[in-house]
N, CA, C and O atoms as CSV, one atom per row, in Angstrom:
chain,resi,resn,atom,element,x,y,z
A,1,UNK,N,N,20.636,-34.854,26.540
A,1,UNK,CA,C,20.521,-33.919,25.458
A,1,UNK,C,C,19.433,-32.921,25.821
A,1,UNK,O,O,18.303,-33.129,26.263
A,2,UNK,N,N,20.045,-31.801,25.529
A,2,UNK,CA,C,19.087,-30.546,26.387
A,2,UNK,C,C,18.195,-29.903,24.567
A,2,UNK,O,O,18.480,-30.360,23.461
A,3,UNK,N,N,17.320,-28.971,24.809
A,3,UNK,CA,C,16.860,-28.591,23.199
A,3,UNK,C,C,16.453,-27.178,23.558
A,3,UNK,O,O,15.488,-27.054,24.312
A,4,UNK,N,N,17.039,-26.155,23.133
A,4,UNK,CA,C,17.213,-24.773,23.429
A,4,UNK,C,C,16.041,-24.474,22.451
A,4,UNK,O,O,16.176,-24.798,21.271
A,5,UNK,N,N,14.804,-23.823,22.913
A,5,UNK,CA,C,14.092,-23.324,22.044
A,5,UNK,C,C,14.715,-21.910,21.322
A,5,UNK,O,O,14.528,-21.717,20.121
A,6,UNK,N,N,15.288,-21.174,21.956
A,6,UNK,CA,C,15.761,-19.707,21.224
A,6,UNK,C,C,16.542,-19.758,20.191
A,6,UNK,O,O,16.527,-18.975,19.241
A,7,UNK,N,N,17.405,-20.888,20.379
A,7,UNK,CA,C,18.360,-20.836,19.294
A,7,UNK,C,C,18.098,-22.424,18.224
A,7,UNK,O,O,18.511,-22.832,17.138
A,8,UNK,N,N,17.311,-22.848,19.154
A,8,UNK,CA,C,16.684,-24.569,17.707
A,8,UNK,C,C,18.221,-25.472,18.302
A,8,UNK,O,O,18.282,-26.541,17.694
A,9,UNK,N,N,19.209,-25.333,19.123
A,9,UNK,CA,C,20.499,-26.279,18.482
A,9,UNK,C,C,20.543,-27.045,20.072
A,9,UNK,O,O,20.386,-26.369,21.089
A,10,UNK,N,N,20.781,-28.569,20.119
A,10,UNK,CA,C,20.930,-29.441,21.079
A,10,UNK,C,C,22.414,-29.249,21.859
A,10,UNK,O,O,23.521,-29.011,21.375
A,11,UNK,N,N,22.070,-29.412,23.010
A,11,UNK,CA,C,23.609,-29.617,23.631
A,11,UNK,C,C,23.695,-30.831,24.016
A,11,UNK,O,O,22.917,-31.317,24.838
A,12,UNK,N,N,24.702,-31.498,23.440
A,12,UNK,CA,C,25.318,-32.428,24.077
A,12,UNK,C,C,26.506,-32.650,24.583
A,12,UNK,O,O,27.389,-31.852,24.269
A,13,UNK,N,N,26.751,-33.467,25.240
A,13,UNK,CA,C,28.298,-33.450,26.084
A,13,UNK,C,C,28.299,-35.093,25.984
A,13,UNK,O,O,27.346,-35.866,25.878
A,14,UNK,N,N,29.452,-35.300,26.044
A,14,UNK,CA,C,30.156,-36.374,25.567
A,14,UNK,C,C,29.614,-37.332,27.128
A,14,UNK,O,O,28.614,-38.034,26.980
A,15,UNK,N,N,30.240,-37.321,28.435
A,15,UNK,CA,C,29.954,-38.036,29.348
A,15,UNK,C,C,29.587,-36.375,30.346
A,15,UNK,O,O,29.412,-36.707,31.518
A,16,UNK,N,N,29.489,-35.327,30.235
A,16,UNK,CA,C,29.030,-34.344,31.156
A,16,UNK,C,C,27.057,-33.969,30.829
A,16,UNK,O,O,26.370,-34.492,29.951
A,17,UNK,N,N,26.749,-33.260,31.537
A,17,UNK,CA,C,25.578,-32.873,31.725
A,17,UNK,C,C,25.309,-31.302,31.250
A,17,UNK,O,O,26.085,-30.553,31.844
A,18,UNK,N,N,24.594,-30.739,30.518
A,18,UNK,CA,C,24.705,-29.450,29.846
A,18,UNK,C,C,23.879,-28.868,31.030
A,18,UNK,O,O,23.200,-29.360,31.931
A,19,UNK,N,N,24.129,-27.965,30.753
A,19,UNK,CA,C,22.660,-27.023,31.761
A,19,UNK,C,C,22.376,-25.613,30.447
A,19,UNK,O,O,22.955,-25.376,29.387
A,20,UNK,N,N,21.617,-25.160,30.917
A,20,UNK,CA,C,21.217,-23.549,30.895
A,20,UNK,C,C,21.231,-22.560,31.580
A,20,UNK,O,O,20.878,-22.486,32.757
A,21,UNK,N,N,21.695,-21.607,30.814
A,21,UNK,CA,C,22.496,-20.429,31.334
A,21,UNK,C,C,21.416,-19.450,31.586
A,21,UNK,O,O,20.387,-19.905,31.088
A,22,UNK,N,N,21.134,-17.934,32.322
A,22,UNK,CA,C,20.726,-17.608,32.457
A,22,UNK,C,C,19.746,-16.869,31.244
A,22,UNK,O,O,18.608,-16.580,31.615
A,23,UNK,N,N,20.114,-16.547,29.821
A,23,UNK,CA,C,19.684,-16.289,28.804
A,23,UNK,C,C,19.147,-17.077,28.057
A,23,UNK,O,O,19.042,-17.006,26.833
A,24,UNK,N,N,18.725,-17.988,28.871
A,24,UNK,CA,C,17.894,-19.286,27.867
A,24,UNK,C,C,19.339,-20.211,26.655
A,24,UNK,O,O,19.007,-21.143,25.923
A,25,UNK,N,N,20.359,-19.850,26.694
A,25,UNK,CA,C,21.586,-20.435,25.584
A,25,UNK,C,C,21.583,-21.294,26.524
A,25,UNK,O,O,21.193,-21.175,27.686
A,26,UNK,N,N,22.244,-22.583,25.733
A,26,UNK,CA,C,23.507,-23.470,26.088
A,26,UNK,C,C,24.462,-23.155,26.494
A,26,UNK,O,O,25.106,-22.427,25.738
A,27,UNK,N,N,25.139,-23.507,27.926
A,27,UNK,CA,C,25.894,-23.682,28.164
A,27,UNK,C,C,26.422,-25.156,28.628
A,27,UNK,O,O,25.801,-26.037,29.225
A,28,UNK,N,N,28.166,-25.133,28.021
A,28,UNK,CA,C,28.697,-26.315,28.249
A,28,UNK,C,C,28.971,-26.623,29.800
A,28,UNK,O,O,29.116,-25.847,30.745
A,29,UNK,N,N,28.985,-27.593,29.755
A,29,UNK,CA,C,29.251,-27.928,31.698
A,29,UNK,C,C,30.989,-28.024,31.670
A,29,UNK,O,O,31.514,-28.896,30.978
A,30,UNK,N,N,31.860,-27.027,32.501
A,30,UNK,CA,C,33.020,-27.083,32.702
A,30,UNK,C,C,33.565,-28.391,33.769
A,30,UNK,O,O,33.162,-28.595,34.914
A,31,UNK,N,N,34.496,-29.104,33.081
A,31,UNK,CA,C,34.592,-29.786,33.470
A,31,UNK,C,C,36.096,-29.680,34.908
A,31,UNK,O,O,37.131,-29.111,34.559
A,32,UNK,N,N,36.029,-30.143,36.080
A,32,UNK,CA,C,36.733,-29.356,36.918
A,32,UNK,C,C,38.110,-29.799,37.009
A,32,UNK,O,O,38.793,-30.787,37.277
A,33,UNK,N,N,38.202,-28.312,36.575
A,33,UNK,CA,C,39.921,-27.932,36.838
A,33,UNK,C,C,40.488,-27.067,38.039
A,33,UNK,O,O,40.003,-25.941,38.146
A,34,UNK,N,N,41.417,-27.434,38.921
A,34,UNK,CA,C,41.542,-27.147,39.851
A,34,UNK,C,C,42.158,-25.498,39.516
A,34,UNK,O,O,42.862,-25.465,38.507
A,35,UNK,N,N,42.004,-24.359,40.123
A,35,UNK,CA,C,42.384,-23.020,39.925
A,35,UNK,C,C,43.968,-23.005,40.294
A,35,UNK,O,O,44.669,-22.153,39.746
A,36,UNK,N,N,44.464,-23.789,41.073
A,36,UNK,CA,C,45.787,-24.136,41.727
A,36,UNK,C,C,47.020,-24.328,40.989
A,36,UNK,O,O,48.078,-23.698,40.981
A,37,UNK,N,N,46.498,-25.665,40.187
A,37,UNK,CA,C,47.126,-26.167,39.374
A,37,UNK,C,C,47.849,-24.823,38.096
A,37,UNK,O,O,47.443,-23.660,38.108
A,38,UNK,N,N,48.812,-25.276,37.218
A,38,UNK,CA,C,49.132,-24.419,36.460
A,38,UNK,C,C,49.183,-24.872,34.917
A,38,UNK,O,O,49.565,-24.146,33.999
A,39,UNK,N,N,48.586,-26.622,34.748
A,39,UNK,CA,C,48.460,-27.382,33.776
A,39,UNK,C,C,47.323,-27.237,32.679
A,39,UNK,O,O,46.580,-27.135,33.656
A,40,UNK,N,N,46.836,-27.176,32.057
A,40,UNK,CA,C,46.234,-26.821,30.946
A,40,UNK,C,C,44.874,-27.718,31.126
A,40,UNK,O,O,44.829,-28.935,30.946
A,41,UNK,N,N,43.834,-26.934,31.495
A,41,UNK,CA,C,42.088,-27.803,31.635
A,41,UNK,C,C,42.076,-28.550,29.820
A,41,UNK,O,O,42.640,-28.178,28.790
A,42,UNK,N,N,41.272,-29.567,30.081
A,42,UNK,CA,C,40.829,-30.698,29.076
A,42,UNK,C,C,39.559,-29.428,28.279
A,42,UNK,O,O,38.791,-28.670,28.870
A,43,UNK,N,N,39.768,-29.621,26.734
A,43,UNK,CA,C,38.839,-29.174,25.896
A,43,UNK,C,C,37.590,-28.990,26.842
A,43,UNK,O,O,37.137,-29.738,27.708
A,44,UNK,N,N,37.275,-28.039,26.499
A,44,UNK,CA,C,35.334,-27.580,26.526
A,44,UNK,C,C,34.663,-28.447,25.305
A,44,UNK,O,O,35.189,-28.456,24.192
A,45,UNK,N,N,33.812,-28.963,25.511
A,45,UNK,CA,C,32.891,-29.579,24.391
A,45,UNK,C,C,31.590,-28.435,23.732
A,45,UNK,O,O,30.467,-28.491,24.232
A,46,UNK,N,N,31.801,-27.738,22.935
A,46,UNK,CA,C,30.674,-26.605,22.700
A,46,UNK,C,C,29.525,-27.363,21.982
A,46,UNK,O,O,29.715,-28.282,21.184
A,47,UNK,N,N,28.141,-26.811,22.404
A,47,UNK,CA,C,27.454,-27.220,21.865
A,47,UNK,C,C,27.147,-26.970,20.483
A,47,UNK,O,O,27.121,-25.843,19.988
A,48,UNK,N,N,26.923,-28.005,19.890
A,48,UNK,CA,C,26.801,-27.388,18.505
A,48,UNK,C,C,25.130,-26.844,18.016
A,48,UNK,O,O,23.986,-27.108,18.388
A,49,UNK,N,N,25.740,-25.980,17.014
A,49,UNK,CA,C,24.965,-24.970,16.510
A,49,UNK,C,C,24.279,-25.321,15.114
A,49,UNK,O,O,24.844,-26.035,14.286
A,50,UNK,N,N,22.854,-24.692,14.891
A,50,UNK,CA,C,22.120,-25.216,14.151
A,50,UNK,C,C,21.441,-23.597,13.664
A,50,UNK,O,O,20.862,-22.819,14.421
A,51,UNK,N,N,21.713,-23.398,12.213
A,51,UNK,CA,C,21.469,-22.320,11.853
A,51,UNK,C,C,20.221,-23.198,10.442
A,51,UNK,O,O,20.359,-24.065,9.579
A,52,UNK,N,N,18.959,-22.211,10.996
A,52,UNK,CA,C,17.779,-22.654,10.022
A,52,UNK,C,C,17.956,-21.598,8.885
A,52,UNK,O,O,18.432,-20.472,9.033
A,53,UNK,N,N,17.536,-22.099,7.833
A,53,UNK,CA,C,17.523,-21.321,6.754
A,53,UNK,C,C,16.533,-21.582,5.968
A,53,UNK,O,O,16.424,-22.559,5.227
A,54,UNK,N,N,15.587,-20.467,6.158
A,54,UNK,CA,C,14.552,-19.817,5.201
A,54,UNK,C,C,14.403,-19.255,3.689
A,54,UNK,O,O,14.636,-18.093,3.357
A,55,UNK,N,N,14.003,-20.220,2.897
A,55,UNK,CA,C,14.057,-19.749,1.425
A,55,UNK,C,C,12.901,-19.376,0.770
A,55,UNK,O,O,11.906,-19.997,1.144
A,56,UNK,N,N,12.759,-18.698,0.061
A,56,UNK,CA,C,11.652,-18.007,-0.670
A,56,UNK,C,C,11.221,-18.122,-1.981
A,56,UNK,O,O,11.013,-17.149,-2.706
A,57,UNK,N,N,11.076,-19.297,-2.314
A,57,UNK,CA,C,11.293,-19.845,-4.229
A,57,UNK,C,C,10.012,-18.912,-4.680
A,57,UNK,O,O,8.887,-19.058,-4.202
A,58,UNK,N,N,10.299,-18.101,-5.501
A,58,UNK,CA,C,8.895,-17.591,-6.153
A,58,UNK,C,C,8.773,-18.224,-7.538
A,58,UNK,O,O,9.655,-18.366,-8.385
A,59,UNK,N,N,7.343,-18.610,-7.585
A,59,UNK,CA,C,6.831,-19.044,-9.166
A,59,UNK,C,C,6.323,-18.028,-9.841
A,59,UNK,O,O,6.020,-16.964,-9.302
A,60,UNK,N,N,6.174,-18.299,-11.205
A,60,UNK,CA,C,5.723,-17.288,-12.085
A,60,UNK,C,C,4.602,-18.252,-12.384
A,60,UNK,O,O,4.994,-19.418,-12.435
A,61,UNK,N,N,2.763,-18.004,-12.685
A,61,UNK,CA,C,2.089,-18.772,-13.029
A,61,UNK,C,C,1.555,-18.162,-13.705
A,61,UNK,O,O,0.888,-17.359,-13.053
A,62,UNK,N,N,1.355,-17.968,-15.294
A,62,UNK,CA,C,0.518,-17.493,-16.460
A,62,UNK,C,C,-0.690,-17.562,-16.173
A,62,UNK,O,O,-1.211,-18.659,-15.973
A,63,UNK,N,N,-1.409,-16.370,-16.090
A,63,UNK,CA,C,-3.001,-16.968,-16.615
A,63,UNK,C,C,-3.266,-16.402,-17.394
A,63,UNK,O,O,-2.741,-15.334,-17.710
A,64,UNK,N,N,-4.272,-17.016,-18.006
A,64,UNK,CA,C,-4.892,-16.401,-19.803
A,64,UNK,C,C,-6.389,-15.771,-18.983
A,64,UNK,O,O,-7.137,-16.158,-18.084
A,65,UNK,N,N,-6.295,-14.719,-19.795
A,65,UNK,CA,C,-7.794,-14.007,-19.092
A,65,UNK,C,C,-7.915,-13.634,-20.555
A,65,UNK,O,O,-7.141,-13.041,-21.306
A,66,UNK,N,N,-9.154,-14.175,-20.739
A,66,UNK,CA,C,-9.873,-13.683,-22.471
A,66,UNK,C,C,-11.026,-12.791,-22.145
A,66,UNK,O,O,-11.890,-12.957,-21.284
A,67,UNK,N,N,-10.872,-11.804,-23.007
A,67,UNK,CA,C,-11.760,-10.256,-22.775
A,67,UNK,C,C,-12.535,-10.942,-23.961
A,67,UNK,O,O,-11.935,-11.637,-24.781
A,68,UNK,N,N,-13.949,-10.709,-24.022
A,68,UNK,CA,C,-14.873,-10.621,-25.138
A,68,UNK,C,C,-15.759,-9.018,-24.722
A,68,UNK,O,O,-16.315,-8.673,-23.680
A,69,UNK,N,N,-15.551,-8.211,-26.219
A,69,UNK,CA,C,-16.549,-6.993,-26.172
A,69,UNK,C,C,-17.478,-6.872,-26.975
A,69,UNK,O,O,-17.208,-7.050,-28.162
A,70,UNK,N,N,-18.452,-6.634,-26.704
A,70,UNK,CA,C,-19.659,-6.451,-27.108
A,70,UNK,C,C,-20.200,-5.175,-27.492
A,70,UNK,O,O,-20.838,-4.657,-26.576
A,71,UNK,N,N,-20.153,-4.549,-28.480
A,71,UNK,CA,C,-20.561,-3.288,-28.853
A,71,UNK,C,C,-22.160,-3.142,-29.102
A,71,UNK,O,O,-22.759,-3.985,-29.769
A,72,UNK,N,N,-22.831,-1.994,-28.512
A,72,UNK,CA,C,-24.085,-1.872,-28.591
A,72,UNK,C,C,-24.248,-0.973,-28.718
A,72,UNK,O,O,-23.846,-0.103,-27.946
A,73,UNK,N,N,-25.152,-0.690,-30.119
A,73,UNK,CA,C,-25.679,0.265,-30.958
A,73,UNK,C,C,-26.793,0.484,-30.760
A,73,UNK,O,O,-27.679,-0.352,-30.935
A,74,UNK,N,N,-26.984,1.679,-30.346
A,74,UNK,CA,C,-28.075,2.032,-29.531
A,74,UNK,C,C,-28.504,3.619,-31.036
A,74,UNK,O,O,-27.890,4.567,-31.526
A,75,UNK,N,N,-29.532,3.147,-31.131
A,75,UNK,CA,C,-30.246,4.087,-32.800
A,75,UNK,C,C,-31.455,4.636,-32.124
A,75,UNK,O,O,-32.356,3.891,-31.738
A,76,UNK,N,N,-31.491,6.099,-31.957
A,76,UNK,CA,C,-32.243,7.264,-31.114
A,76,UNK,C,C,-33.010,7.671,-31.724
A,76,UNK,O,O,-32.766,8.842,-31.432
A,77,UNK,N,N,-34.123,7.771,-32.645
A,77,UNK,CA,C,-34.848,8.650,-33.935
A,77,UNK,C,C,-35.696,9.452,-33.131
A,77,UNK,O,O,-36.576,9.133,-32.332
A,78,UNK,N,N,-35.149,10.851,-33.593
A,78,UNK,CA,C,-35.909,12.399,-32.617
A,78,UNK,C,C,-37.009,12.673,-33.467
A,78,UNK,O,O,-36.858,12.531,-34.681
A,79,UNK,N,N,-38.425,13.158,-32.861
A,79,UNK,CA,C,-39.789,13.130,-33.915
A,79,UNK,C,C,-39.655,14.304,-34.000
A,79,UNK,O,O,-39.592,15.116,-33.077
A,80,UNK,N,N,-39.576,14.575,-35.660
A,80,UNK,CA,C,-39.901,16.301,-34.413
A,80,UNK,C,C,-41.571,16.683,-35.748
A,80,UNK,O,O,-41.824,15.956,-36.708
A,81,UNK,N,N,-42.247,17.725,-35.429
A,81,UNK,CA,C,-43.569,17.430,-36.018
A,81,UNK,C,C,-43.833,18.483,-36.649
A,81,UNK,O,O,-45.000,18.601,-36.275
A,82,UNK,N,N,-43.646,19.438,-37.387
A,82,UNK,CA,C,-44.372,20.565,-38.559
A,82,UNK,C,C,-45.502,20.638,-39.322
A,82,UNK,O,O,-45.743,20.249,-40.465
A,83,UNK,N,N,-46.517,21.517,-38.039
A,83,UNK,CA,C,-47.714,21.320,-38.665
A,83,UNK,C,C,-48.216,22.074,-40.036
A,83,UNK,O,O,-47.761,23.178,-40.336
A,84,UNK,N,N,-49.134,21.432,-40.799
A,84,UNK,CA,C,-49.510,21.633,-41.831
A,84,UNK,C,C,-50.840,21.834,-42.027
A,84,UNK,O,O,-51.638,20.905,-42.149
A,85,UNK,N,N,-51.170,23.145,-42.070
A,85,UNK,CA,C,-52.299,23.582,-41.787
A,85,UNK,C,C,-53.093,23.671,-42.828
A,85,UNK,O,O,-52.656,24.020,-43.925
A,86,UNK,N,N,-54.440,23.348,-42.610
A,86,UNK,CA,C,-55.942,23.312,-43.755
A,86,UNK,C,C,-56.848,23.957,-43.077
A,86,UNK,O,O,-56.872,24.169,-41.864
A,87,UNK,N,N,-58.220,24.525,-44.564
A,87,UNK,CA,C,-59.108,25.186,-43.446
A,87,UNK,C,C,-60.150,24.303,-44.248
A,87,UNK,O,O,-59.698,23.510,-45.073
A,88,UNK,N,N,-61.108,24.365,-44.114
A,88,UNK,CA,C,-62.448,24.072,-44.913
A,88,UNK,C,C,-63.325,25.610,-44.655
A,88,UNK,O,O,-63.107,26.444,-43.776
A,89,UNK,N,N,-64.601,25.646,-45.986
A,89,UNK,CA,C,-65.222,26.998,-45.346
A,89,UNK,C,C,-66.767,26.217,-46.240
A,89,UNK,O,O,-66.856,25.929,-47.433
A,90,UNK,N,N,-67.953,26.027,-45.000
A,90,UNK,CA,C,-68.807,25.750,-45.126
A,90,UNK,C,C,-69.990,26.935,-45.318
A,90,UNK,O,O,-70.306,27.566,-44.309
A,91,UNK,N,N,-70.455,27.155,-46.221
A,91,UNK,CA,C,-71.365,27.452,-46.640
A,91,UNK,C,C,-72.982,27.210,-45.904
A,91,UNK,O,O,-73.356,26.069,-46.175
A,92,UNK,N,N,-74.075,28.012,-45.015
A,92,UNK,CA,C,-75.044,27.301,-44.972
A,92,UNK,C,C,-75.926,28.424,-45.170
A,92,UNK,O,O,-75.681,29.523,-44.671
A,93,UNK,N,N,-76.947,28.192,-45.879
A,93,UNK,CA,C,-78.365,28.756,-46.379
A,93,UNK,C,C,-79.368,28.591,-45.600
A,93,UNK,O,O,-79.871,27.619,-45.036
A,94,UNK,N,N,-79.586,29.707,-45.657
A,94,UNK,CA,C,-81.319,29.596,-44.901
A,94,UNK,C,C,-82.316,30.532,-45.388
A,94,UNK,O,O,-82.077,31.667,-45.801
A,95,UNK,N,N,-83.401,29.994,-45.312
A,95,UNK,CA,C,-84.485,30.357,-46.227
A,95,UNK,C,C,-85.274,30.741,-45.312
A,95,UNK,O,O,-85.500,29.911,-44.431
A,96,UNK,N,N,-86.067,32.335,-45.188
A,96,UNK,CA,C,-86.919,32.541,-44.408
A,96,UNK,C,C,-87.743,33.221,-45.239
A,96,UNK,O,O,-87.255,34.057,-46.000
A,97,UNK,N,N,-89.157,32.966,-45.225
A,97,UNK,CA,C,-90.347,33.187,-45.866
A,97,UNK,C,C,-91.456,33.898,-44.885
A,97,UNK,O,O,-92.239,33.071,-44.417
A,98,UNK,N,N,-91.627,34.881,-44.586
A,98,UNK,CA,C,-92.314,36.029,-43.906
A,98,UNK,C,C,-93.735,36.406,-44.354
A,98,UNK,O,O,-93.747,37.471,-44.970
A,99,UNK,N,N,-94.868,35.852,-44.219
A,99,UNK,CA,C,-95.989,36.553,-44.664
A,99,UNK,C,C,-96.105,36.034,-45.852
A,99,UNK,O,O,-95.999,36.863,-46.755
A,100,UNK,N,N,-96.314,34.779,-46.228
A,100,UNK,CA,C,-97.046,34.620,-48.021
A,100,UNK,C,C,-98.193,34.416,-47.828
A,100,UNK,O,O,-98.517,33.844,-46.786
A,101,UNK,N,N,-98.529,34.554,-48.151
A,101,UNK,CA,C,-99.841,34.971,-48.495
A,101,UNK,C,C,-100.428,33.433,-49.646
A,101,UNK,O,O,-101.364,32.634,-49.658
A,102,UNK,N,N,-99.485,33.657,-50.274
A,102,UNK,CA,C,-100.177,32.654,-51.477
A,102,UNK,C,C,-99.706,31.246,-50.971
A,102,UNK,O,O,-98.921,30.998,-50.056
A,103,UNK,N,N,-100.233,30.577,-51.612
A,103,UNK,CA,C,-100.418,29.006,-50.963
A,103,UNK,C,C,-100.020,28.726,-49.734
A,103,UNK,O,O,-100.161,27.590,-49.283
């Protein structure tokens, strides 16, 4: 039993010997029939064939994704300042006494 990597499929032959062909295939070993003769050669035994098959099952898988939002209130108070104007008005005295004479 021969094992063809190109094509995955075994040759076997019943009591013959398989070989390989120049393309890496199986080939069956002919079993000999004289070219002379005008009688009908005995079955070919073909190797049998092995077809792989590749399937693709797709799943569907739910996920729950939970959003939480958070709102933030953000409170800005602008100063603003209007001055308010005062005066005061001080008063000061002074006393100057020039030449007395008396006491």
């Amino acid at each position: 039993m021969l094992k063809n990597k190109a094509n995955e499929r075994d040759c076997t032959m019943n009591s013959e010997v398989a070989s390989m062909d120049m393309a890496g295939g199986c080939r069956p070993c002919m079993p000999s029939c004289p070219p002379s003769c005008g009688c009908t050669c005995p079955p070919v035994t073909e190797c049998p064939c092995e077809q792989v098959c590749h399937r693709v099952i797709n799943y569907e898988v739910p996920h729950i994704m939970p959003y939480h939002t958070t709102i933030v209130n953000h409170h800005v108070y602008n100063h603003t300042y209007t001055p308010v104007y005062s005066y005061s008005e001080v008063d000061e005295v002074e006393n100057i006494y020039q030449n007395r004479c008396c006491n």
